[in-house]
NUKE-238922 format. One record per residue (C-alpha): residue in three letters; y, z, x. Coordinates in steps of 0.5 Angstrom, whole numbers, padded with zeros to 4 digits, always signed. Example, Ala and Ser with C-alpha at 12.3 -4.5 7.8 and 13.67 -1.06 7.14 Angstrom:
ala-0009+0016+0025
ser-0002+0014+0027
end
This chain:
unk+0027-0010+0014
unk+0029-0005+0008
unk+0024-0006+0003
unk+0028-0004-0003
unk+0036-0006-0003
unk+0041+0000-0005
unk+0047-0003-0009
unk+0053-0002-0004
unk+0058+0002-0009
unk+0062+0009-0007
unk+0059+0014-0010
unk+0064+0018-0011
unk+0064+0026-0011
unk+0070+0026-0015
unk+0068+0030-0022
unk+0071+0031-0028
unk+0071+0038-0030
unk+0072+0041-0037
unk+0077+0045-0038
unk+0075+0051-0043
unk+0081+0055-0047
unk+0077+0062-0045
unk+0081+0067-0051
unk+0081+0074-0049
unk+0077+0073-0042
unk+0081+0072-0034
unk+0075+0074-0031
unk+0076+0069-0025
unk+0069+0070-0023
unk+0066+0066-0030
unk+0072+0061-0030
unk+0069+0060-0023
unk+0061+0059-0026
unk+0064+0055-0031
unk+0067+0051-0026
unk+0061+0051-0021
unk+0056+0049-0027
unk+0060+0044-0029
unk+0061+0041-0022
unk+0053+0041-0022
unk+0052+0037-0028
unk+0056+0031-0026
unk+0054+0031-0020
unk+0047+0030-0022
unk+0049+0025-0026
unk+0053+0022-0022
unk+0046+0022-0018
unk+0041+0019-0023
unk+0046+0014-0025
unk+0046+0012-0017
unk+0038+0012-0017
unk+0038+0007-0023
unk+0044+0003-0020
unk+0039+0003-0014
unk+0033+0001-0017
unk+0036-0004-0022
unk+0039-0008-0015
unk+0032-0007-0012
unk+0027-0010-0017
unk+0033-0016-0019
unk+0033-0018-0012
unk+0027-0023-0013
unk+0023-0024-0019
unk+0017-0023-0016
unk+0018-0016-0015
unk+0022-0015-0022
unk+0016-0018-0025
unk+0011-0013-0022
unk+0015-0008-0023
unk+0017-0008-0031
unk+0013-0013-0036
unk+0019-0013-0040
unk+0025-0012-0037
unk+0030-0013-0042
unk+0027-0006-0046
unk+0030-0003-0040
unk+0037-0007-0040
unk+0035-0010-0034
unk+0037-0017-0034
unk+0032-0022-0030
unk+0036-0026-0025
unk+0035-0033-0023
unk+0028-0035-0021
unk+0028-0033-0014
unk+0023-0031-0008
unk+0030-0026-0005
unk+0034-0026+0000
unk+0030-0030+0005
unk+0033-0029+0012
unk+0031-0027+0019
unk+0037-0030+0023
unk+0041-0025+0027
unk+0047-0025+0023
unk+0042-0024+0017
unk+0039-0017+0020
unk+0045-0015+0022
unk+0048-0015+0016
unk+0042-0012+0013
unk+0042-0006+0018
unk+0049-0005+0016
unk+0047-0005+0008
unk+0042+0001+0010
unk+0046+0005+0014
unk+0052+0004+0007
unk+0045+0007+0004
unk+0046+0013+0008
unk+0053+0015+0007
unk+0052+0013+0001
unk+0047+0019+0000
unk+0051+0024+0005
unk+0057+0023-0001
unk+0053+0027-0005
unk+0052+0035-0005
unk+0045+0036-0004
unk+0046+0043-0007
unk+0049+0041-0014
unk+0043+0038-0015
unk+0036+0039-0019
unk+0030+0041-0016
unk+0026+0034-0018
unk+0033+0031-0016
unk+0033+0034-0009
unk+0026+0033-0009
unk+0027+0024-0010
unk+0033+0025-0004
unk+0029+0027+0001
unk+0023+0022+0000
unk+0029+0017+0000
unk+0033+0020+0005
unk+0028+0020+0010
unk+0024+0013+0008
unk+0032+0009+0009
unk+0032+0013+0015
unk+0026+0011+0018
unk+0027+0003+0015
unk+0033+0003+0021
unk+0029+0003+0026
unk+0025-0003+0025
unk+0032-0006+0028
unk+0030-0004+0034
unk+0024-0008+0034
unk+0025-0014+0029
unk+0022-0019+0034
unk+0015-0015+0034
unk+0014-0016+0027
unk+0009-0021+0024
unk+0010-0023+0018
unk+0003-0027+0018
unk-0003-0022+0020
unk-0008-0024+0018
unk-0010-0020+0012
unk-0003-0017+0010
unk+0001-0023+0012
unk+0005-0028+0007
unk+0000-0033+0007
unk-0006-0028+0005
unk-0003-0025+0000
unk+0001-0030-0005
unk-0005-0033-0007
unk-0006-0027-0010
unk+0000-0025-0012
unk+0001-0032-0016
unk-0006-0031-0019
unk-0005-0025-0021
unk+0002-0027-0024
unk+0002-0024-0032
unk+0005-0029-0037
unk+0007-0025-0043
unk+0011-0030-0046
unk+0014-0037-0045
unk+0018-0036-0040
unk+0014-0032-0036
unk+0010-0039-0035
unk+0017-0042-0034
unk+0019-0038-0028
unk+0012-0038-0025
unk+0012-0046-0024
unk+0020-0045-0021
unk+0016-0040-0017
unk+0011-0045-0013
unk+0016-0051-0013
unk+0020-0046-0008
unk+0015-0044-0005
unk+0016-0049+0001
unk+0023-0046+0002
unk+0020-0039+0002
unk+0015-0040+0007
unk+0020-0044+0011
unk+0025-0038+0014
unk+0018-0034+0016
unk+0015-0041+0020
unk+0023-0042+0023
unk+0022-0034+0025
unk+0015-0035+0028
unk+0018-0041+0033
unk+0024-0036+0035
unk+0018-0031+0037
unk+0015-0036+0039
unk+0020-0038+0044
unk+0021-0030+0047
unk+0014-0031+0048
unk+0012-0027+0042
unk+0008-0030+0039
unk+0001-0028+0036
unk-0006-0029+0041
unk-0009-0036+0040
unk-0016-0032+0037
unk-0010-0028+0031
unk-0007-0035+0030
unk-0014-0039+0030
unk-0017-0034+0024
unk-0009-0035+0020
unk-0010-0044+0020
unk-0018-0041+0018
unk-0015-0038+0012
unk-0010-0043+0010
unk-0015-0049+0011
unk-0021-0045+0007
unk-0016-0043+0002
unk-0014-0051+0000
unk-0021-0054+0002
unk-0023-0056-0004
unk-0015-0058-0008
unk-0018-0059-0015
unk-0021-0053-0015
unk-0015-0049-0012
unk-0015-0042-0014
unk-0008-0043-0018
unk-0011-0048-0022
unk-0016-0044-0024
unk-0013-0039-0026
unk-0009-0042-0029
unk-0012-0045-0033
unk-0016-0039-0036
unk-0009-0035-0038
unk-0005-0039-0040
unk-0008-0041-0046
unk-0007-0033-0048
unk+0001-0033-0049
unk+0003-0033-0056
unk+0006-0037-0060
unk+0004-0044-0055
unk+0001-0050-0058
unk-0003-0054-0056
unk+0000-0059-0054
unk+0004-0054-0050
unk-0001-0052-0047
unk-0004-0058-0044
unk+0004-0060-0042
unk+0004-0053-0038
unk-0003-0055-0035
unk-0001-0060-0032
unk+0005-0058-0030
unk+0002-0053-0026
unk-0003-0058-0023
unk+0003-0061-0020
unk+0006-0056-0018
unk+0000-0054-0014
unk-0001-0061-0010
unk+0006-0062-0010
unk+0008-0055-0006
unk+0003-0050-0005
unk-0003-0055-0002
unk+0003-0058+0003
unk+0006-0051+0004
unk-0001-0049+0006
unk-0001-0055+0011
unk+0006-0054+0014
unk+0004-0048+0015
unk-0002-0050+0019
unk+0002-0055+0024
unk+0006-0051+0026
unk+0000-0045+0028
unk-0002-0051+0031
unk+0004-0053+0035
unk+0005-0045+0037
unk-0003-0044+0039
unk-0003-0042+0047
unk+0005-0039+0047
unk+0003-0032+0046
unk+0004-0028+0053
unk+0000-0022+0051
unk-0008-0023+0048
unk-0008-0015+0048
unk-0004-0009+0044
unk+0002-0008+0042
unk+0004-0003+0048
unk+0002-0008+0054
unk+0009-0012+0050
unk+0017-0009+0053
unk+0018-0003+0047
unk+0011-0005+0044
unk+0009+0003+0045
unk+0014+0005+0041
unk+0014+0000+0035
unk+0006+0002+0034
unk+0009+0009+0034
unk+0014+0007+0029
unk+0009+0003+0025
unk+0005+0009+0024
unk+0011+0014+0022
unk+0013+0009+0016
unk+0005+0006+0014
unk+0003+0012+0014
unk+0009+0017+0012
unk+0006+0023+0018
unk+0011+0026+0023
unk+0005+0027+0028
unk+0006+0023+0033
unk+0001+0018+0035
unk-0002+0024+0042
unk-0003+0028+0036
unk-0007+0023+0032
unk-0012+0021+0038
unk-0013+0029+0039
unk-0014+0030+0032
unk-0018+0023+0031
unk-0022+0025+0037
unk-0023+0033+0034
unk-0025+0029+0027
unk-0030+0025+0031
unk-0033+0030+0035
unk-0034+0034+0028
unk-0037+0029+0024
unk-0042+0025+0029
unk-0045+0034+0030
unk-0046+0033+0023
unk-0049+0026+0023
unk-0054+0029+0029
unk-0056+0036+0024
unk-0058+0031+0018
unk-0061+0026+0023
unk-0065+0032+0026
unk-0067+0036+0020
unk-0070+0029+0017
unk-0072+0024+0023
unk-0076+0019+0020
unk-0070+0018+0013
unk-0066+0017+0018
unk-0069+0012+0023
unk-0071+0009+0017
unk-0063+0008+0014
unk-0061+0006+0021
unk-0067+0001+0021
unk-0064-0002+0014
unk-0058+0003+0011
unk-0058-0003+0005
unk-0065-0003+0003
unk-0064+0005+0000
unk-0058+0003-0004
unk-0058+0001-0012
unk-0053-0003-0014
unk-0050-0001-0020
unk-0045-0005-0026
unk-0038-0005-0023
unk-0035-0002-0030
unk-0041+0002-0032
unk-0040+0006-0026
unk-0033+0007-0026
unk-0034+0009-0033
unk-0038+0015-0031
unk-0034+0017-0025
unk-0029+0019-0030
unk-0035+0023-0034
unk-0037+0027-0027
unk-0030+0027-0024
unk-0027+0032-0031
unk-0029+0038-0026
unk-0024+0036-0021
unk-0018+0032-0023
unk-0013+0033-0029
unk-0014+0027-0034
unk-0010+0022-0035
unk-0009+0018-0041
unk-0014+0013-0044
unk-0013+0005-0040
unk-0016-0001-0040
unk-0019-0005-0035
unk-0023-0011-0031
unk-0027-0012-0026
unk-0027-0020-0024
unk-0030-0023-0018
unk-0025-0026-0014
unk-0024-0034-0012
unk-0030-0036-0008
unk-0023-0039-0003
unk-0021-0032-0002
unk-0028-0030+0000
unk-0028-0030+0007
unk-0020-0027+0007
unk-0020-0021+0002
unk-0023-0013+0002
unk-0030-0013-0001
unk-0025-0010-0007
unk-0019-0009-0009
unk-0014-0006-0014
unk-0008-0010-0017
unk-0002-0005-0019
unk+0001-0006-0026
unk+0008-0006-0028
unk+0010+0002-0030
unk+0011+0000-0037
unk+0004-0004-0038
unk-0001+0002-0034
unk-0005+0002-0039
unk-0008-0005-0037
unk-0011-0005-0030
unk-0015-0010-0026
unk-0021-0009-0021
unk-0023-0015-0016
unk-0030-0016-0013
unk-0031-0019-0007
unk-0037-0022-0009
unk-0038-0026-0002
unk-0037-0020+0002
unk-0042-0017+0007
unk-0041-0010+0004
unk-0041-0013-0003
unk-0048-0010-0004
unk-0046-0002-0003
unk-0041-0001-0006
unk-0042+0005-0010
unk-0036+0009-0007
unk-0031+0003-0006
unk-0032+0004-0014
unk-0029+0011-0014
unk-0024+0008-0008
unk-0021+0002-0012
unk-0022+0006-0019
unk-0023+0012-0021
unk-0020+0017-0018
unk-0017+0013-0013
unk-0012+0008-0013
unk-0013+0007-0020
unk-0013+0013-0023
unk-0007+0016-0019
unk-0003+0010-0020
unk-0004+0011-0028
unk-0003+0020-0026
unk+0004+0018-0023
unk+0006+0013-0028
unk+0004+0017-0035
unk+0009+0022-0031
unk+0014+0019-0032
unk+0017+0018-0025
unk+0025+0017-0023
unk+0024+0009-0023
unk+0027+0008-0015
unk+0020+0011-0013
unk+0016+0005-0016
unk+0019+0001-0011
unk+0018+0005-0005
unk+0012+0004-0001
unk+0008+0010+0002
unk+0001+0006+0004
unk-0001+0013+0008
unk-0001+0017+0001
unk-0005+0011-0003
unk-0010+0010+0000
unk-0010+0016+0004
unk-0012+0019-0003
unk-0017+0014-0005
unk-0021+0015+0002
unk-0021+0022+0000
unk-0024+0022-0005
unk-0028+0016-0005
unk-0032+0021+0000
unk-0033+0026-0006
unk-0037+0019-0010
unk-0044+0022-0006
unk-0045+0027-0009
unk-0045+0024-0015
unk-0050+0018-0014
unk-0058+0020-0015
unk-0059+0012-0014
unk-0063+0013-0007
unk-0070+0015-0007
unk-0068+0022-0003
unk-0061+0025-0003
unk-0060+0025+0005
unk-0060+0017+0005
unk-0053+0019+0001
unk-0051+0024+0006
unk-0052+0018+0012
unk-0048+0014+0009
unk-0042+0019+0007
unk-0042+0021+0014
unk-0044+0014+0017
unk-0037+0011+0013
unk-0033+0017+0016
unk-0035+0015+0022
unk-0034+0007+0022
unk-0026+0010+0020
unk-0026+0015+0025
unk-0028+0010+0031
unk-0024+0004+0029
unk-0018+0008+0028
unk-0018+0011+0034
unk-0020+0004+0038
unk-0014+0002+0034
unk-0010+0007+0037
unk-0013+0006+0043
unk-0012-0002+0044
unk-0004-0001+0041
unk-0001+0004+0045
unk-0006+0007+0051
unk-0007+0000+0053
unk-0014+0000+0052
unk-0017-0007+0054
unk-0024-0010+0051
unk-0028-0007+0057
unk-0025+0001+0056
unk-0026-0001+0048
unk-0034-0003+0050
unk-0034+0002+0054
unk-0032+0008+0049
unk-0037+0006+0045
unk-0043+0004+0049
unk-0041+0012+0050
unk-0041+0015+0044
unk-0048+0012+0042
unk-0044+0007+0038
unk-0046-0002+0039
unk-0041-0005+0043
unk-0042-0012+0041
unk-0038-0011+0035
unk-0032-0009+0040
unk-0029-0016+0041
unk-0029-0016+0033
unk-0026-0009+0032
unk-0020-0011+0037
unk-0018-0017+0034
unk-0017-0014+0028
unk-0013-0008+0030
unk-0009-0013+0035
unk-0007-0017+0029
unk-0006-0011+0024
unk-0004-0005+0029
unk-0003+0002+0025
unk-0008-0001+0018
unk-0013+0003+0020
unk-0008+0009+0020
unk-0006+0009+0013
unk-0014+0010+0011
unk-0016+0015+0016
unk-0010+0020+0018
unk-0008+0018+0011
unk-0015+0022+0009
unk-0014+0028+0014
unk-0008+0030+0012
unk-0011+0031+0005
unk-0017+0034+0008
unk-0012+0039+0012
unk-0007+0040+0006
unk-0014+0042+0002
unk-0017+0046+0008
unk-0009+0050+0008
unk-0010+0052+0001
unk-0018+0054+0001
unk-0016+0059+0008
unk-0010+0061+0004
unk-0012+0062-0003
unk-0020+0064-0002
unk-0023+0065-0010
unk-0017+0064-0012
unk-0017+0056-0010
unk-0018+0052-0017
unk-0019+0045-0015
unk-0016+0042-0021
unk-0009+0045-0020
unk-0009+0043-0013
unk-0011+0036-0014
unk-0005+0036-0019
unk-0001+0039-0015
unk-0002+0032-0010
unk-0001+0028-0016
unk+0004+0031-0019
unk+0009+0029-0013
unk+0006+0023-0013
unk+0007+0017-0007
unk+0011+0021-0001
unk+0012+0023+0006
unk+0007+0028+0008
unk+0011+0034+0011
unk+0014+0033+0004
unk+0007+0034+0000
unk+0006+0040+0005
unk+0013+0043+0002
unk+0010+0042-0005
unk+0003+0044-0003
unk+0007+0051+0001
unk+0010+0053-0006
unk+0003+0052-0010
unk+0000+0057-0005
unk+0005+0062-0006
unk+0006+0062-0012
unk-0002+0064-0012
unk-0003+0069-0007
end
């Protein structure tokens, strides 16, 4: 499905040309500038107009995503529509239809004149040309799409959103309540598609479809205390201008709404899952399914935004891993007794340190490496105990690009890794997904870019430079325990990706995945694990591990290149200054800045 919808209108190439009384000038070579300069300026107009009628289509398409995208749309004359969850609908003439608007998008864009427009205008259409182009071909696989995966899928994720769902005002409340009485109908349309997927035989394994109905019975355990009664109750006393009484009447409104649609939404959901258990034909990856090879390679080209092809990535993966388990054995020989000691217990060397404080002084030691970023605000909260056994050991919600000045950081504090999280910090704050959130927002970026998803460039760049917190953290008793559990974590990355490759699109079964590790001087028993994750999420682990080695060949390009004359700081903002894109396009921006300093 397209993940942003393009107002369907004729961009029309037609403009309207001054005309100038030249007195004493018929230079026809002038008049012919003139008249070129001119085409360009409407062109270019007419393409910024085109990008905001695009983004304005997009983030009115539900409320969800307008609220996300801007906390007070009517500063910027977008009029928020009916409270609504979008166009909900995976029928074959619905597709169909959607297909047919996307390819309108294309001919849309080849009206323009490319030549005519700016630098940073023809920067913003490649990004968007490319990203429309590469939504076309999930047509070709609609029915291999899963809108359930465990950890990226519906029922996961509106918890959170729905928690998360800032009420600036009154209305906000309003449209929030409207949003869990729809929700029943929402979920709807995705159960319907899992029974027509289920009837083609392409439901998911019994041991994806057991941890989904886990999830959604640990997530309504406990209704009194249910996640969205909770927090609610913690915010809305916050709005401005309620009584108390108010208060109280929309606490209980919402409490309501909780046991009356999201509690048997999440039930419903269980049936069904229930119901489906045992259709499933395949237990194994994405390729042992008719066009399941070429749909993971699909997945990789649009999560991660890289035109490697997926045999390019197990050789650079494989070249990566060789390279890093050489450095592990050189630490581990240079100083045995550290190493066989972190390998017995790696958590009892680790110092736990204060979330927010150590946010704070990765933007002290980080100064020497990135550019600054204005001043913000933000949290570190724990998640809900109900989301404890479902969500990453931390996470960074996105804020509106009018409100980035406040940010919010979630621990798990019931996960496994919950106790060492020191370069999760950087990952999930400063400089990671925090940080370069805010660098791109406060520059002011054309807004259909908010509304555009490249996974592989985020967390990419937040892997990259999580890597770097390390060397900042004087917690362990001898500096080589850091050095361990850098390596350690590239490893883990590295080993799962090519596994996930492995199972979705060479075949592998769980005996070659136990195989591959046993070989490699990894623990097989964690095999099982490691393959229903990469079955239920195929291509996840790409968006973090190839997303971070395209960063680390941009970075070794430029050092090659540019020698003494490398500055750290100008080529992260180079990264940063062409914000979330493909990476063959950050390769152009990152081409240009070595030459212009050779």
């Amino acid at each position: 499905m397209t993940k942003f919808k393009m107002k369907r209108f004729l961009a029309l190439a037609i403009s309207a040309i001054m005309m100038f009384s030249l007195c004493g000038c018929d230079k026809k070579k002038d008049e012919k500038e003139e008249k070129s300069s001119d085409a360009a300026v409407a062109e270019q107009q007419e393409f910024d107009q085109w990008l905001w009628d695009s983004f304005e289509e997009s983030v009115t398409s539900d409320t969800i995503t307008l609220h996300y995208t801007l906390a007070h749309p009517e500063d910027f004359g977008v009029n928020a529509p009916e409270v609504t969850y979008g166009d909900a609908d995976l029928s074959e003439e619905a597709l169909a239809e959607d297909k047919t608007e996307t390819e309108d998008t294309l001919k849309e864009m080849d009206a323009f004149d490319y030549d005519l427009l700016t630098e940073d205008q023809q920067f913003t259409y490649d990004i968007l040309y490319d990203y429309v182009e590469t939504s076309l071909e999930f047509y070709d696989y609609v029915y291999l799409y899963e809108p359930f995966a465990y950890t990226s899928g519906l029922h996961a994720n509106l918890p959170i959103t729905l928690s998360e769902y800032t009420f600036y005002d009154k209305e906000d409340v309003e449209d929030y309540l409207k949003l869990l009485e729809l929700a029943p109908d929402y979920f709807q349309v995705y159960l319907d598609f899992e029974e027509v997927k289920s009837e083609k035989g392409l439901f998911m394994n019994d041991n994806c479809a057991d941890e989904v109905i886990r999830q959604c019975e640990e997530f309504i355990a406990d209704p009194e205390k249910n996640l969205l009664i909770e927090t609610f109750n913690d915010h809305i006393g916050e709005v401005e201008g309620l009584s108390e009484q108010e208060i109280e009447d929309f606490k209980e409104a919402n409490y309501n709404a909780v046991m009356d649609y999201i509690i048997p939404t999440y039930e419903n959901v269980i049936e069904v899952f229930e119901g489906l258990k045992g259709t499933g034909e395949n237990d194994l990856g994405l390729c042992h399914l008719e066009n399941g090879k070429e749909y993971y390679a699909y997945l990789i080209k649009d999560k991660v935004g890289t035109d490697r092809t997926p045999e390019e990535i197990i050789a650079l993966l494989d070249e990566q891993i060789s390279i890093i388990m050489n450095e592990y054995t050189s630490a581990a020989m240079g100083n045995m007794d550290a190493y066989l000691m972190y390998y017995e217990d790696y958590t009892s060397f680790y110092q736990d340190t204060d979330p927010k404080e150590t946010i704070e002084y990765f933007e002290e030691c980080f100064d020497e490496k990135f550019p600054e970023i204005p001043d913000i605000d933000f949290t570190v909260t724990p998640v809900h105990e109900s989301l404890e056994n479902s969500v990453s050991p931390a996470f960074y919600m996105t804020p509106p690009m009018d409100d980035y000045e406040n940010n919010s950081i979630y621990i798990n504090e019931g996960s496994d890794a919950s106790n060492a999280l020191w370069s999760t910090y950087a990952h999930e704050g400063v400089p990671g997904h925090m940080y370069q959130f805010v660098y791109f927002l406060a520059n002011d970026p054309e807004p259909i870019r908010t509304v555009l998803n490249f996974n592989g460039y985020a967390e990419g760049w937040a892997t990259y430079v999580e890597n770097m917190a390390f060397e900042y953290y004087d917690g362990y008793s001898d500096p080589i325990y850091a050095t361990f559990e850098e390596i350690n974590g590239k490893l883990n990355l590295l080993v799962s990706a090519r596994i996930e490759i492995g199972v979705n699109y060479e075949g592998w079964t769980l005996e070659d995945t136990e195989d591959y590790l046993t070989e490699n001087g990894f623990n097989a028993e964690v095999a099982a694990e490691i393959m229903d994750y990469v079955i239920a999420e195929p291509a996840n682990y790409q968006m973090y591990c190839t997303g971070w080695l395209e960063f680390e060949e941009l970075r070794a390009k430029a050092e090659d290149e540019l020698g003494d004359k490398f500055d750290e700081v100008e080529f992260h903002r180079v990264l940063l200054d062409a914000g979330p894109c493909q990476f063959y396009l950050l390769e152009e921006k990152v081409d240009a800045y070595i030459k212009e300093n050779k």
